[in-house]
N, C-alpha and C positions, 0 to 999 in steps of 0.2 A: 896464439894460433900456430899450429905448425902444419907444415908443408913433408909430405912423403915421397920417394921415389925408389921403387925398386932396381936390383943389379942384375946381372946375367949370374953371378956366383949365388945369389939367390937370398942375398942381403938385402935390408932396411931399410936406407939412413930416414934421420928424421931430423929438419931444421925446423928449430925456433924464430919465427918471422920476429919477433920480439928482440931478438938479441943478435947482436952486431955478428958473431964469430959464425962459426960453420957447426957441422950437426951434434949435434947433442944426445943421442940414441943412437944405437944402429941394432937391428935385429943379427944375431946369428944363426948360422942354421948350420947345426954339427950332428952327429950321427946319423941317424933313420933320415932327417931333414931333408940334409945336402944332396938326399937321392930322389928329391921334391921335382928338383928342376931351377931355372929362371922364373923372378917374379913378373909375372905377364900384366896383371892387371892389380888394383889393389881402393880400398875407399875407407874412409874414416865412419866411424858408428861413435853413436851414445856421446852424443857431443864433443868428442875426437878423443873419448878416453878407451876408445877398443879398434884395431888396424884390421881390416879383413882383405885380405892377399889369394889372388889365383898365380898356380904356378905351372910352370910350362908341358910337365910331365904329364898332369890332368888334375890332380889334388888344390883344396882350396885350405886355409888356414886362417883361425881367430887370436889374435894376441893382444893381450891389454896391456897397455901402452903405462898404465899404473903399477904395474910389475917389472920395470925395465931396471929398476935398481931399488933396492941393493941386489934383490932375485935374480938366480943365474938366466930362468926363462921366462917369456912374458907368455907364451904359448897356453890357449885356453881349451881348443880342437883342432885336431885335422883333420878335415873332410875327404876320408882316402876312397880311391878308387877298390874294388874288392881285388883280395888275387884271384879271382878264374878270370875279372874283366882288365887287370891289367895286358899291356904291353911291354916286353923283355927289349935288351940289347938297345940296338938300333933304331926299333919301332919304340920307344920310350917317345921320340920327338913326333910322333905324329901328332899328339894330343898339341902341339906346340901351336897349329893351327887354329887351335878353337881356342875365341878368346872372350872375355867377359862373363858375368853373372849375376844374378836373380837373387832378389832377397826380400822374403817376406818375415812377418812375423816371425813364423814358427818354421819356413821350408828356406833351405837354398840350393840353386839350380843349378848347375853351371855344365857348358860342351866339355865332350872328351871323345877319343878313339878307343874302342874296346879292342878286345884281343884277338877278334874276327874282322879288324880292320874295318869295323860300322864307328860312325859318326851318331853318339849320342847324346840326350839331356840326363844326365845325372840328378839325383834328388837325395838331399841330406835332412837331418833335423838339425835345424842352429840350436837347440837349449843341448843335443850330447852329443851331435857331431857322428851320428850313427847313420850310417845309410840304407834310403830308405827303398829305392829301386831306381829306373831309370827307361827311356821311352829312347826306341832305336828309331832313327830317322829314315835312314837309308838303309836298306840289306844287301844291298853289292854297287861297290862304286870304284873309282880310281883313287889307290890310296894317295899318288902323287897330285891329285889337282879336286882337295877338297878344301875350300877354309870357311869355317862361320865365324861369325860375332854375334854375341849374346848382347841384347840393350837391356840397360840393370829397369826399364821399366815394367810394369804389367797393366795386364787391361781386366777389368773384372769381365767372368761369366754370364752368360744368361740365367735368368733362373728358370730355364723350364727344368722342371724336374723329370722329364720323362728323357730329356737328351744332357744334362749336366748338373752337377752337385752345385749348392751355392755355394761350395768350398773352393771348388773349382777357381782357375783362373789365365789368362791365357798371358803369353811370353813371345816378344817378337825376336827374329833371327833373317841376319844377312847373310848369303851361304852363295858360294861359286863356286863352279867346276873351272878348268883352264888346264890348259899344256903350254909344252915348251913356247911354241910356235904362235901361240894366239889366247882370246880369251873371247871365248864364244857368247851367244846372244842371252844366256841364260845366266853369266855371271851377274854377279850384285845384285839377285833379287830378294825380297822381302816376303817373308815367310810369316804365319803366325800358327802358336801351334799348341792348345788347350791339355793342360795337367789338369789331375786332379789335389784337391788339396789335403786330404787324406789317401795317403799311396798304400798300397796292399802288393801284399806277393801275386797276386791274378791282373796277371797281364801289364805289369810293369814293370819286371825284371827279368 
């Protein structure tokens, strides 16, 4: 069995619970990468032979864990954020707020800050790491006093067909406002908030 934990440089490590010594892997992340961010969140797949890593900038990553040696990368997808919906500079660390991720079969989820400073749910395909759209939460908010958490759970849809697909399926999220000074009656609440499981250009990007 091994144990993971991410760095703020936006490394790896990986210990072997099995063996006396200290880590035994460590991911790197050099070119395009290292401009990822901090690994914010991270969970082990397919019986711990694949790492699935959110990073602080908004992008998520799939690396198998069976590639670590002798192969220089174990890196399978990144789940990038598009350029018109990035954020430059400074605004890079907003998405830093939004933490956790959704993973189904075939979809994964996860929050980020677009480039109009809205708080969105991102949608990928896990088998080529392509994206597929995204559902804006908010259209105008404060961009200093937003933060969600994604719970990597979901709840199935209804199946009435006249109001959602049985594709569908819904994702719960903790999300606060706050300033310097306080943190108002509406922080820490519980949100749920219905995707579809086939995303299309109409009305989700």
């Amino acid at each position: 069995k091994y144990l993971a934990f991410g760095h703020r440089n936006g490394q790896v490590s990986l210990l072997d619970l099995r063996q006396s010594h200290t880590c035994c892997s460590i991911i790197h992340t050099n070119g395009p990468s290292a401009e990822l961010g901090s690994v914010m969140d991270l969970t082990f797949r397919s019986n711990q032979t694949q790492l699935l890593l959110k990073r602080s900038f908004g992008p998520c990553q799939l690396h198998d864990l069976r590639k670590l040696s002798p192969c220089p990368s174990s890196l399978i997808h990144t789940y990038a954020i598009p350029d018109q919906e990035k954020n430059v500079g400074f605004h890079k660390m907003l998405s830093a707020n939004c933490n956790g991720f959704v993973e189904t079969a075939d979809t994964l989820v996860a929050p980020y800050i677009n480039s109009l400073h809205q708080p969105c749910l991102g949608a990928w395909s896990m088998k080529t790491g392509d994206f597929a759209g995204r559902k804006v939460l908010y259209e105008n908010w404060d961009r200093d006093a937003f933060h969600l958490e994604l719970c990597s759970k979901t709840t199935p849809a209804y199946n009435d067909a006249t109001h959602t697909k049985k594709s569908a399926f819904g994702v719960w999220m903790k999300c606060g406002r706050f300033s310097e000074s306080k943190i108002n009656s509406k922080a820490g609440s519980l949100h749920q908030v219905m995707l579809p499981g086939q995303w299309s250009d109409t009305g989700n990007r």
